[in-house]
C-alpha positions in Angstrom: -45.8 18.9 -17.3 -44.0 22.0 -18.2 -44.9 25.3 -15.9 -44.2 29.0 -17.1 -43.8 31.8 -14.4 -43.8 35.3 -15.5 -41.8 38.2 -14.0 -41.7 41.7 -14.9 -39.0 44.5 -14.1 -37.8 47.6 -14.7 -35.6 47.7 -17.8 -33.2 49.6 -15.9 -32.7 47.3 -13.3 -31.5 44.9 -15.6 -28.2 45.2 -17.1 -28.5 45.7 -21.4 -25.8 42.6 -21.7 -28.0 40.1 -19.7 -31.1 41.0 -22.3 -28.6 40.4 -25.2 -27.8 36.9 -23.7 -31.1 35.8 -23.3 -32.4 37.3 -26.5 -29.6 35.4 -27.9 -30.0 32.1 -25.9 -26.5 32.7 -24.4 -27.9 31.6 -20.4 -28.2 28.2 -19.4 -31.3 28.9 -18.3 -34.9 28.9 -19.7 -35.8 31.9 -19.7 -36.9 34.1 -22.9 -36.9 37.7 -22.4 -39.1 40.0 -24.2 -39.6 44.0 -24.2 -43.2 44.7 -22.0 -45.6 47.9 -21.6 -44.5 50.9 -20.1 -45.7 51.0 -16.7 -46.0 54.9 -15.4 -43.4 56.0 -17.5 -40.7 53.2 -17.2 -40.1 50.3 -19.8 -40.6 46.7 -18.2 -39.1 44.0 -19.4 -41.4 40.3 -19.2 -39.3 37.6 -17.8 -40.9 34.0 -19.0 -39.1 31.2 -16.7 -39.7 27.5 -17.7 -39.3 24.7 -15.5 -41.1 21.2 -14.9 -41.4 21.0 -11.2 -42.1 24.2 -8.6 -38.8 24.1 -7.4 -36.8 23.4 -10.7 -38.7 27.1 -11.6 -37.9 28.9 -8.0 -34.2 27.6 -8.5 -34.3 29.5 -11.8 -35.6 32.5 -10.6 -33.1 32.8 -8.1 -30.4 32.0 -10.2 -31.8 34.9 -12.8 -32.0 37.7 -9.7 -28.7 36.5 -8.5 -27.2 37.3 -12.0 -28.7 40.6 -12.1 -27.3 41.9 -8.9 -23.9 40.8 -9.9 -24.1 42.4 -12.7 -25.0 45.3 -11.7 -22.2 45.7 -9.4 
């Protein structure tokens, strides 16, 4: 069985080089990134994490906020 989480933030919270990556299948990870809505003004980007067990996905999720924050320091 093969889950699919979806997570949605600002596309200015995440750095432009990260999208390229996963665009681009650069990140171990899987995770596909695509461009969203605009929610009140500000362009989302949709997250789609893929795992086969709960904490195989959570375990990716982490892994895909803790990249974020170090990039963006």
């Amino acid at each position: 069985m093969t889950l699919h989480v979806k997570r949605r933030m600002s596309a200015a919270a995440v750095p432009a080089l990260l999208v390229e990556w996963l665009k681009d299948d650069g990140l171990p990870f899987d995770i596909e990134v695509r461009t969203g809505r605009r929610r009140q003004g500000v362009r989302q980007l949709v997250f789609t994490i893929t795992g086969t067990t709960q904490e195989d996905v959570t375990a990716k999720v982490q892994a895909l906020e803790h990249t974020i924050a170090n990039l963006n320091h």
